[in-house]
C-alpha positions as CSV (number, residue, x, y, z in Angstrom):
1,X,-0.5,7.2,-47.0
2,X,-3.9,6.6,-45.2
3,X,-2.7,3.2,-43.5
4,X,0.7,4.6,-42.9
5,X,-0.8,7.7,-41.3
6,X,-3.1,5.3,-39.6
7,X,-0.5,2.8,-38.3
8,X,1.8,5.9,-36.8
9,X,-1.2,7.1,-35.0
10,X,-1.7,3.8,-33.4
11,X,1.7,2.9,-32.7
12,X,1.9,6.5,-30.8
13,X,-1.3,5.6,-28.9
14,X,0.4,2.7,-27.8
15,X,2.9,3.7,-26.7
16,X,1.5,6.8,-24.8
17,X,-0.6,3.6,-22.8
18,X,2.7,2.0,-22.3
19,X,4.0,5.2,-20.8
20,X,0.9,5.5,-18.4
21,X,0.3,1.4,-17.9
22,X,4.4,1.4,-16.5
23,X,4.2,5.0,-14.8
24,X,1.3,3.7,-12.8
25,X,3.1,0.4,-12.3
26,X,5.8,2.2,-10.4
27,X,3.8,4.2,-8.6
28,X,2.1,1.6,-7.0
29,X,5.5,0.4,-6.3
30,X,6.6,3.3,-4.6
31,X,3.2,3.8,-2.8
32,X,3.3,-0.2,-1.4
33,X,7.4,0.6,0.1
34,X,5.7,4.2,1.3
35,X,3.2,2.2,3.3
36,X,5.1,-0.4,4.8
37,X,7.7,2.5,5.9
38,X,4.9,4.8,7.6
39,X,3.5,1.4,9.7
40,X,7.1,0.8,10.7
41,X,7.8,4.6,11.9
42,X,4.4,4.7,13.7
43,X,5.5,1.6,15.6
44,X,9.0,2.0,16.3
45,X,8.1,5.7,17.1
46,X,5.9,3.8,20.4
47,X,9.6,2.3,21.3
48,X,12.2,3.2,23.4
49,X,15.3,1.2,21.3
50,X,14.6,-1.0,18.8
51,X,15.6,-4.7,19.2
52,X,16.1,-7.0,16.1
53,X,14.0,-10.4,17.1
54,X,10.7,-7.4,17.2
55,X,12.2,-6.1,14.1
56,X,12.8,-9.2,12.3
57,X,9.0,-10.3,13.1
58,X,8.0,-6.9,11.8
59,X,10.0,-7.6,8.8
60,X,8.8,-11.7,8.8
61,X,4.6,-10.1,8.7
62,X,5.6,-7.9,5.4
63,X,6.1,-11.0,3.4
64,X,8.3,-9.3,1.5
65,X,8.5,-12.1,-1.2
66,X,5.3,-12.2,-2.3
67,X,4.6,-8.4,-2.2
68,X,8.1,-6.7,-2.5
69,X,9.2,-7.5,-6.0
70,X,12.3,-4.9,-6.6
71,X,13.5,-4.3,-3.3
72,X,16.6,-5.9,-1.2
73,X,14.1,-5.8,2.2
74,X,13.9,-3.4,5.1
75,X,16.3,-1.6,7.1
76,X,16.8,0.2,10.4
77,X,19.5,2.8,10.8
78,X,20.2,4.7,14.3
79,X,20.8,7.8,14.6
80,X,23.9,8.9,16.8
81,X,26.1,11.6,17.9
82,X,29.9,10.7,17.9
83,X,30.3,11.4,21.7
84,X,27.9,8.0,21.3
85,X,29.9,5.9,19.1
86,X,32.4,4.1,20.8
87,X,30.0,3.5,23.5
88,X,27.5,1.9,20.9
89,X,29.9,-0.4,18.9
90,X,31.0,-1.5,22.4
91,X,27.2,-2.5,23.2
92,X,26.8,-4.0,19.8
93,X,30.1,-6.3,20.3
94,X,28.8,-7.2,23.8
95,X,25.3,-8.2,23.1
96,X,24.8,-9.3,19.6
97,X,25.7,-11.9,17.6
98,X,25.9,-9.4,14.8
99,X,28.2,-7.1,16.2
100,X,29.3,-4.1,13.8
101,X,31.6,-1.7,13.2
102,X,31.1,2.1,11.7
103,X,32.5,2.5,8.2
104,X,34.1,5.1,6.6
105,X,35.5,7.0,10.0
106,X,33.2,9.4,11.0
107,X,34.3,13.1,10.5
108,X,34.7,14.6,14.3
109,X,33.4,17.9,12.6
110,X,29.9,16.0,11.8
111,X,26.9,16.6,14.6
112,X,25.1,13.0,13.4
113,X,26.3,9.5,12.0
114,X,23.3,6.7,10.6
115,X,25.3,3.5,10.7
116,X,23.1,0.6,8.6
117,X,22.0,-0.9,12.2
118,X,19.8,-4.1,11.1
119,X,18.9,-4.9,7.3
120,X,16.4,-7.9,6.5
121,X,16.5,-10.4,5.2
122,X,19.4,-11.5,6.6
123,X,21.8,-12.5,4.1
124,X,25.4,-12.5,2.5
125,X,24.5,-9.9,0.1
126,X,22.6,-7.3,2.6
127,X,25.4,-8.1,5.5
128,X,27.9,-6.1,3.4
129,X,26.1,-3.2,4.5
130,X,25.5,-3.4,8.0
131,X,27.5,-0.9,9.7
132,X,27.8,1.3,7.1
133,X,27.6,5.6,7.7
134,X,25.3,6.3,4.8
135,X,24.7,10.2,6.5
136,X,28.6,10.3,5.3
137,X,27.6,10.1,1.5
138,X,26.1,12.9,0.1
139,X,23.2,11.7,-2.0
140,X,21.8,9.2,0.7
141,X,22.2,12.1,3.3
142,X,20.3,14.9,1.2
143,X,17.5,12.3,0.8
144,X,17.6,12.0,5.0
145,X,17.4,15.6,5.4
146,X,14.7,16.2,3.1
147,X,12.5,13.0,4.5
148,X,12.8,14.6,7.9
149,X,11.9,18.2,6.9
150,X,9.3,16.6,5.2
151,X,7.9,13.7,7.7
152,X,7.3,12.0,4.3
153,X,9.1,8.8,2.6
154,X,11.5,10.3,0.5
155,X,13.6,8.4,-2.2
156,X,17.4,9.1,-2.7
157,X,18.9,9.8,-6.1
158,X,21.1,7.4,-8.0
159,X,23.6,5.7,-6.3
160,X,25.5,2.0,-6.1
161,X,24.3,0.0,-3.4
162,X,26.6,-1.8,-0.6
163,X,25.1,-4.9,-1.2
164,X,26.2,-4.6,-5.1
165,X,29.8,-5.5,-4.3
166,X,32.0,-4.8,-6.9
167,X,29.2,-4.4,-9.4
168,X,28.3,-0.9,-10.7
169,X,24.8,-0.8,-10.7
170,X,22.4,1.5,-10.1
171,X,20.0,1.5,-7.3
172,X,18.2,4.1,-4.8
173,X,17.2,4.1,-1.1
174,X,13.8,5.2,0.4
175,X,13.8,6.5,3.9
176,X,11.3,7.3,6.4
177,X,12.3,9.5,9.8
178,X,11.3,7.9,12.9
179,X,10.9,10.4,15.9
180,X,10.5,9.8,19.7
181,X,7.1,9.1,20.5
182,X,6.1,10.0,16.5
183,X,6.7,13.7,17.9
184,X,8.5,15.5,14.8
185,X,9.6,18.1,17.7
186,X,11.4,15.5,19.5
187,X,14.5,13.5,19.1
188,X,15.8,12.0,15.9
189,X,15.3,8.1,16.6
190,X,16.4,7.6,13.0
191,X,16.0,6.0,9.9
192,X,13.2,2.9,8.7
193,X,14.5,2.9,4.8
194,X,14.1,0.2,1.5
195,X,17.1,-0.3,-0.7
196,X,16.1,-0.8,-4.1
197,X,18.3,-2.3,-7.1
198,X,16.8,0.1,-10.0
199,X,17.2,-2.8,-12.3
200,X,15.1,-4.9,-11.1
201,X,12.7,-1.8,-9.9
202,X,11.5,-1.4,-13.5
203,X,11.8,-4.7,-14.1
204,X,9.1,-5.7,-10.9
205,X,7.0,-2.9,-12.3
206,X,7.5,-4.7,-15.9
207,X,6.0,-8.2,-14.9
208,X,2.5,-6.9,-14.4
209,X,2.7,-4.0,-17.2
210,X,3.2,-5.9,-21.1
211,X,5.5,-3.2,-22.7
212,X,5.6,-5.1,-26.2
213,X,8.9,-4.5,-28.4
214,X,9.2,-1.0,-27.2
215,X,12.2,0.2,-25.3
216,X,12.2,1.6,-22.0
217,X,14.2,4.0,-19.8
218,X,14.2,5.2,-16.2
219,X,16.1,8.5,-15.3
220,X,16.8,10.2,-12.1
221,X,14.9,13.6,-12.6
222,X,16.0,14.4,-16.1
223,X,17.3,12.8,-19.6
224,X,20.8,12.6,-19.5
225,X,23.4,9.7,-20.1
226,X,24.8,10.0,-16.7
227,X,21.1,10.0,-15.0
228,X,20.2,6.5,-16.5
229,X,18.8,4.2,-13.9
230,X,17.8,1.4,-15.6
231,X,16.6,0.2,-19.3
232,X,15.1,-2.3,-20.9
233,X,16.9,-2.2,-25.0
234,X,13.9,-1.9,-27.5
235,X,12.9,-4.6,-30.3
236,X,14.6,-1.8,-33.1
237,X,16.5,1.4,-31.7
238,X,13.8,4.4,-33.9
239,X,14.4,7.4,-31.7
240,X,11.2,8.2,-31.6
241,X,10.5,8.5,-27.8
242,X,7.6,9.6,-25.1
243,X,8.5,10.7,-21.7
244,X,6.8,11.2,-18.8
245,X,7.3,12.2,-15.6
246,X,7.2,9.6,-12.2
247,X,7.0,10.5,-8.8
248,X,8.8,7.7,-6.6
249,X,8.8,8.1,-2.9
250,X,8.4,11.9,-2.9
251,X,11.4,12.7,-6.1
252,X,11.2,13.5,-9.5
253,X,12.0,10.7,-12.1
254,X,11.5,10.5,-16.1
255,X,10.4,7.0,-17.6
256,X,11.0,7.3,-21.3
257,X,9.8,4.7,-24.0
258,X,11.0,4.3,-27.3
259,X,8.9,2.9,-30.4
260,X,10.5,0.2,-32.2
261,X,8.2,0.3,-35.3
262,X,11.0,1.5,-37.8
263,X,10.6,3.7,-41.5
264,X,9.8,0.9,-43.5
265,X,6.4,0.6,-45.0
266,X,3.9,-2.0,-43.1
267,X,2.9,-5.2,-45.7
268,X,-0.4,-3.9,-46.0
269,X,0.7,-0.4,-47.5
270,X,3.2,-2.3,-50.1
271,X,0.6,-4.5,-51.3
272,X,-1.9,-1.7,-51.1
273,X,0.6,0.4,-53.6
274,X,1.1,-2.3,-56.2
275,X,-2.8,-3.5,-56.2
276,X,-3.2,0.0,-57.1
277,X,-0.9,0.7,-59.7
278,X,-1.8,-2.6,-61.5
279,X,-6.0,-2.6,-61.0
280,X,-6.8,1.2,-61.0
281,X,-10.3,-0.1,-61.8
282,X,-11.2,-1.5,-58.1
283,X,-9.9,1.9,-56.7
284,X,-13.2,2.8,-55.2
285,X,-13.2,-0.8,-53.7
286,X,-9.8,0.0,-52.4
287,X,-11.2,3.3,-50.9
288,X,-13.7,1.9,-49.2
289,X,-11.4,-0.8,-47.7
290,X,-9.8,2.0,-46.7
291,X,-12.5,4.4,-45.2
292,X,-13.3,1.1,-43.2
293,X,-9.8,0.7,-41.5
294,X,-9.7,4.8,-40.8
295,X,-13.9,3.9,-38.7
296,X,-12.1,0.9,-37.0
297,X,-9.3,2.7,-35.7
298,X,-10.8,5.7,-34.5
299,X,-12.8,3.2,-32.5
300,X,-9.4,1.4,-31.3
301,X,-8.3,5.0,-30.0
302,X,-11.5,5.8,-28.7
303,X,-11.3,2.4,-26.6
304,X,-7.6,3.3,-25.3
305,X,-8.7,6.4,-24.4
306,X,-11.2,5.1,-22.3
307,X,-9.2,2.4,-21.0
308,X,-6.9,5.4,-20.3
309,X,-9.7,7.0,-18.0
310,X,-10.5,4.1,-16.1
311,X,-7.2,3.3,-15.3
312,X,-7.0,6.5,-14.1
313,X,-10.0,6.2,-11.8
314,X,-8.5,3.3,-10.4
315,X,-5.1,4.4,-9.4
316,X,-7.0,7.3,-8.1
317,X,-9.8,5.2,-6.1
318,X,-6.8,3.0,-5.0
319,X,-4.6,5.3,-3.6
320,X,-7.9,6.9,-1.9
321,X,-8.3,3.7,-0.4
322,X,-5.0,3.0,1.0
323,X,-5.1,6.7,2.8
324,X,-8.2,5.8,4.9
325,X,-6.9,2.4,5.8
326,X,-3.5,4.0,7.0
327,X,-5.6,6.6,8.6
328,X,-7.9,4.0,10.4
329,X,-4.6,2.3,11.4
330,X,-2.8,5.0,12.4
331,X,-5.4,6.7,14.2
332,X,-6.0,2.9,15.9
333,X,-2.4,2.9,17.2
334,X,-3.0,6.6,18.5
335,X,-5.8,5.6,20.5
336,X,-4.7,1.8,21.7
337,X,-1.7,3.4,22.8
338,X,-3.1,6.4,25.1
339,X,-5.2,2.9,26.3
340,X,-2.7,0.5,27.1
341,X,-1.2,0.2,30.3
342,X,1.5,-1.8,29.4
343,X,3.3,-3.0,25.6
344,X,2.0,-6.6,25.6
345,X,-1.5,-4.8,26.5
346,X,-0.9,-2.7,23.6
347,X,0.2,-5.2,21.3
348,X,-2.6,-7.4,21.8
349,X,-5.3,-4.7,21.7
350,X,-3.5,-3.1,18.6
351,X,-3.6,-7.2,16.7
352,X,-7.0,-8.0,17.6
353,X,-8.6,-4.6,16.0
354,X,-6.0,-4.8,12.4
355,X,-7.1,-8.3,12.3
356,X,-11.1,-6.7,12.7
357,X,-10.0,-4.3,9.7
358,X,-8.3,-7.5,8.1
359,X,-11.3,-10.1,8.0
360,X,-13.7,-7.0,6.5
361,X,-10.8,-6.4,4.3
362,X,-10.9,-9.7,3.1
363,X,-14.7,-9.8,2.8
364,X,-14.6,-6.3,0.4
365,X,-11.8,-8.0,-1.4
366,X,-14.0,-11.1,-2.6
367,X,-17.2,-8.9,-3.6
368,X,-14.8,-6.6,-5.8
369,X,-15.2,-3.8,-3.1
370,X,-19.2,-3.8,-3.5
371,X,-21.7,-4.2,-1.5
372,X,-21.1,-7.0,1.5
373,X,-23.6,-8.6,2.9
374,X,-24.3,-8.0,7.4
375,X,-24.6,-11.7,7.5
376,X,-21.3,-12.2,6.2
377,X,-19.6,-9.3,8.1
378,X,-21.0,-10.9,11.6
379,X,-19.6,-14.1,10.9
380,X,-16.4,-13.1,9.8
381,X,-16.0,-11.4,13.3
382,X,-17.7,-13.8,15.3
383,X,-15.9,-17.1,13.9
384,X,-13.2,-16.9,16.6
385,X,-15.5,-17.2,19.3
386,X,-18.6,-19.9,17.9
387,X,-16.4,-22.4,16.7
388,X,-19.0,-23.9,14.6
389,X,-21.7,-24.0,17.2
390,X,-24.6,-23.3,16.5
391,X,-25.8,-22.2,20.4
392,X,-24.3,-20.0,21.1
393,X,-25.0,-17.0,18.6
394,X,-28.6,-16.3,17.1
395,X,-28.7,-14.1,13.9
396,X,-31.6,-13.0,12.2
397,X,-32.3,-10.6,9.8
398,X,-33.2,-9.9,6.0
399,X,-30.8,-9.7,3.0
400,X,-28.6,-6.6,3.6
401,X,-26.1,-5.6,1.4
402,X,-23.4,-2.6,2.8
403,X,-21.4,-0.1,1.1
404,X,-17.2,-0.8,1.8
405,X,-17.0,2.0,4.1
406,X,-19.7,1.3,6.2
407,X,-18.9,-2.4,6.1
408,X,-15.7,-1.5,7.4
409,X,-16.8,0.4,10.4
410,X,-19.8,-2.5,11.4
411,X,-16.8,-4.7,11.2
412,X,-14.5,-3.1,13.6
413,X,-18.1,-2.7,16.2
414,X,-18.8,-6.2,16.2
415,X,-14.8,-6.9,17.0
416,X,-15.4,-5.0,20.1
417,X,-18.5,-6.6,21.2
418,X,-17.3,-9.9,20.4
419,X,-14.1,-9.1,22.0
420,X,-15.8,-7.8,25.6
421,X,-18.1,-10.4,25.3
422,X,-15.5,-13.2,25.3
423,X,-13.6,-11.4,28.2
424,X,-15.9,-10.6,30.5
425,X,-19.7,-11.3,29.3
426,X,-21.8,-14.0,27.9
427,X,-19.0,-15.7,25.3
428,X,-16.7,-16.3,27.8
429,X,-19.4,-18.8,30.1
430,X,-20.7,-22.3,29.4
431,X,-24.7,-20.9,28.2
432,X,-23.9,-17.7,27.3
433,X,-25.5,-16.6,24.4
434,X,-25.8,-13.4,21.8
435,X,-28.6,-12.7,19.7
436,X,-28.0,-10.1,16.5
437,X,-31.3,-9.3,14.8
438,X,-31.5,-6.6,12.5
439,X,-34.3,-4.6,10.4
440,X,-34.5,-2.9,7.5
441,X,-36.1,0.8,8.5
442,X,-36.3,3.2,5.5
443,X,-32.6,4.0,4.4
444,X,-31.5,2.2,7.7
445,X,-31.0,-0.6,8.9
446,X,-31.4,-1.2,12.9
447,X,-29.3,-3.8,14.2
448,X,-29.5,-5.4,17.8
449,X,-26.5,-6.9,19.8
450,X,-28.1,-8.8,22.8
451,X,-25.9,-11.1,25.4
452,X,-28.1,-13.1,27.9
453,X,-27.0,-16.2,29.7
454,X,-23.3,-14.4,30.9
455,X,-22.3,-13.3,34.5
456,X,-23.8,-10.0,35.7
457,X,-23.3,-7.0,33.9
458,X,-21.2,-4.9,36.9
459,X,-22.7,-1.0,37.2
460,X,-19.6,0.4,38.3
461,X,-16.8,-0.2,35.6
462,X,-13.9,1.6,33.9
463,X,-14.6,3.3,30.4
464,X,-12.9,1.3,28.3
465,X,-11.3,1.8,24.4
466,X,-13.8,-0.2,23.1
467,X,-16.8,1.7,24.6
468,X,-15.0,5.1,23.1
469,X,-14.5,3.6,19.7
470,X,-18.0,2.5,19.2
471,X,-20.0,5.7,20.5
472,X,-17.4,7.9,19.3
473,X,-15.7,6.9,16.3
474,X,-17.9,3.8,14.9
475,X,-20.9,6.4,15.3
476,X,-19.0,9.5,13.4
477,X,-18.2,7.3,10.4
478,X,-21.9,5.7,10.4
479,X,-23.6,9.3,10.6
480,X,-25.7,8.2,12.9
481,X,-25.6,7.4,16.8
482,X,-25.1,4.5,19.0
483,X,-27.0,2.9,21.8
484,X,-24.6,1.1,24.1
485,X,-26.5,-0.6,27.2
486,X,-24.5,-2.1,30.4
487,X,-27.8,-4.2,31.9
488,X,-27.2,-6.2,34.5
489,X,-28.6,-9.2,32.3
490,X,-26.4,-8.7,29.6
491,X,-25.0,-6.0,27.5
492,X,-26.9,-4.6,24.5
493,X,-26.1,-2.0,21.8
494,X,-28.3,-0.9,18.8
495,X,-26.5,0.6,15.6
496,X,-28.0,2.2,12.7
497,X,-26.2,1.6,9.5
498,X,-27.5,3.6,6.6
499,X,-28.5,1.7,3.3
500,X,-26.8,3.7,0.4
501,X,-27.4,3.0,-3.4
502,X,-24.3,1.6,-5.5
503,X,-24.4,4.8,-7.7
504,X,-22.9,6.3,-3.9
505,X,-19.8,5.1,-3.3
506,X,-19.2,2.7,-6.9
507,X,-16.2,3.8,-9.1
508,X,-18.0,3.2,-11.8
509,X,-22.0,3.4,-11.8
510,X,-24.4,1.4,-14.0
511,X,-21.3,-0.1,-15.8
């Protein structure tokens, strides 16, 4: 009874970490299409129409192979009056090679129509879609209504997919509203959505996530045969289930696993039973062999319970993480935009400060998200300009190491620097030079930007979106202010970057 007892206890711990190991799985799903969805709105917000080469090489920079598992790519669907129909499917006939017609006929009574206008990638199984009114079906069009009341990527409920064919399978769309100018009180651009098969959803979310023989189910916001998503069959149909509830893309799911330990008794209890019936004497032998398995699996449930918590702290560090970046992008493409005089000014402003954020990315990825070293961040920044030479930067300093967050923000300073430097100051001459020397100061550390060797420094200049990021925003995050110098000789900026302890910013300390 002990071991049986035992084993049941175990198998249920199990599968409650199954439950919360493939929950989080899908999450992170959903949360990777929400991301992708939000960049493309706050993009194709900044444009007037959307052509298909910019959003094909939008599409193309996702690389949706290696980190899309589960969905049938991106799509862009317009949204248009009828008055503007026949004008539109004229245009599309005219000047693409993908020309398009509206399916099912609109109703005249409807106010909007959201043909599928470009789908990527591009092949035989998404092109049965294009064209397609999906504001004319009722479950795709409550999902549209409810992502633009919300401004949030919202996922639809259950429904068969165009691309399907013929083939009754289940599948869900994720859409995200795009507005004129990102303005929410403005026009209706339309729609930057995901299909997803639901199939292969779970089964994406399944590949990193070990499920063992159990069985599991996806439903579409409550337990019921007609609400089934997708399943994987377990090992041995028991019945005995756990449920918990998913959040995908702003809607209500239930993943449910099943156990596929039947009723029988486990080896160990049968030969436990008939050891004791037949040698009664070594029952306080057997006791103790027992008292012993009892220790060792409270420990086992004491580990997966703390396995349990760290997980937990992860997904919750991570999606912490993933806020601030879209923030710092977001507020980047606010700001470069207000800037730019003109969209290839814009687009090269906007590339050159993601790629900043990218290379410190990159650097915080390799130390674990730990501390990063100031050595390490300057070169990352500076490589593009040096090229291996040795002459033409100077750095100097002790052993440094920076918290992620700070690293992040020294990052995106230097980019400017570099970035003026090799337009108008002492990278972009044959002898310019730039000296970085830095300090350690208490809790501080002082580090020096010096160009010499450049053409002179002009007094009377236009404030630029570099100058405003690093006095401004650079100095908020860093708590402390900047020194930004125009000499005549050269330009020189002193930031203070405070030294924090590991215990400050690590998920989890001293472990």
């Amino acid at each position: 009874f002990a071991i049986e007892r035992s084993d049941h206890r175990r198998e249920r711990a199990s599968i409650q970490q199954t439950v919360k190991a493939v929950s989080s799985a899908l999450e992170r799903r959903s949360s990777t299409s929400s991301a992708y969805l939000r960049s493309g709105a706050a993009l194709f917000a900044t444009l007037g129409d959307v052509p298909e080469p910019q959003f094909r090489s939008f599409v193309n920079e996702l690389k949706l192979d290696a980190d899309y598992y589960g969905g049938d790519g991106v799509g862009w669907a317009e949204a248009i009056t009828p008055s503007e129909l026949a004008s539109r499917q004229r245009s599309s006939v005219v000047n693409s090679p993908n020309a398009f017609r509206v399916f099912p006929d609109p109703d005249p009574s409807r106010k909007l129509i959201v043909p599928v206008t470009l789908l990527e990638p591009q092949n035989d199984r998404n092109r049965r879609a294009i064209g397609f009114d999906m504001y004319s079906e009722p479950m795709r069009r409550a999902a549209m209504m409810e992502a633009q009341r919300s401004v949030r990527p919202t996922a639809s409920g259950a429904v068969v997919l165009l691309q399907e064919g013929q083939v009754e399978a289940s599948g869900f769309l994720v859409y995200m509203p795009v507005f004129a100018n990102g303005d929410t009180s403005r026009a209706l651009k339309g729609y930057i959505y995901s299909p997803f098969n639901a199939q292969q959803f779970l089964d994406s979310a399944l590949q990193i996530e070990s499920r063992g023989t159990s069985g599991i189910r996806l439903y579409d916001g409550a337990i019921a045969p007609e609400r089934l998503m997708a399943s994987v069959a377990p090992a041995l149909e028991t019945g005995k289930t756990i449920t918990a509830s998913v959040v995908i893309a702003n809607r209500p799911m239930i993943l449910e696993v099943e156990s596929a330990r039947g009723n029988l008794l486990s080896d160990l209890s049968m030969a436990t039973l008939i050891f004791g019936l037949l040698v009664a004497s070594l029952l306080m032998v057997v006791a103790r062999l027992l008292t012993q398995q009892a220790l060792e699996d409270r420990g086992s449930l004491e580990w997966l319970h703390e396995q349990n918590s760290i997980r937990d702290s992860l997904t919750r560090e991570l999606n912490h993480r993933v806020k601030n970046t879209l923030a710092n992008v977001l507020s980047l493409i606010a700001l470069t935009r207000r800037r730019a005089g003109s969209l290839d000014e814009f687009a090269e402003g906007i590339d050159g400060r993601i790629r900043a954020l990218s290379a410190t990315h990159d650097l915080l990825t390799q130390s674990e998200w730990g501390t990063t070293p100031i050595a390490a961040v300057i070169d990352a920044e500076l490589a593009p300009y040096i090229q291996g030479s040795g002459e033409v930067l100077e750095m100097e300093g002790p052993l440094v190491e920076l918290a992620p967050s700070d690293a992040l923000s020294l990052g995106l300073a230097i980019h400017e620097l570099a970035t003026n430097a090799a337009k108008y100051g002492a990278l972009g001459v044959v002898g310019g030079r730039v000296s970085v020397r830095w300090t350690l100061e208490g809790s501080a550390v002082r580090i020096v930007w010096q160009e010499s060797g450049g053409p002179d420094v002009p007094q009377t200049r236009k404030r630029g979106f570099g100058t405003d990021l690093i006095e401004k925003i650079v100095a908020h995050e860093l708590n402390n202010p900047v020194e930004l110098e125009f000499a005549p000789q050269g330009v020189r900026c002193v930031i203070t970057v405070p030294v924090r302890k590991p215990s400050d910013f690590a998920i989890r300390a001293n472990r």
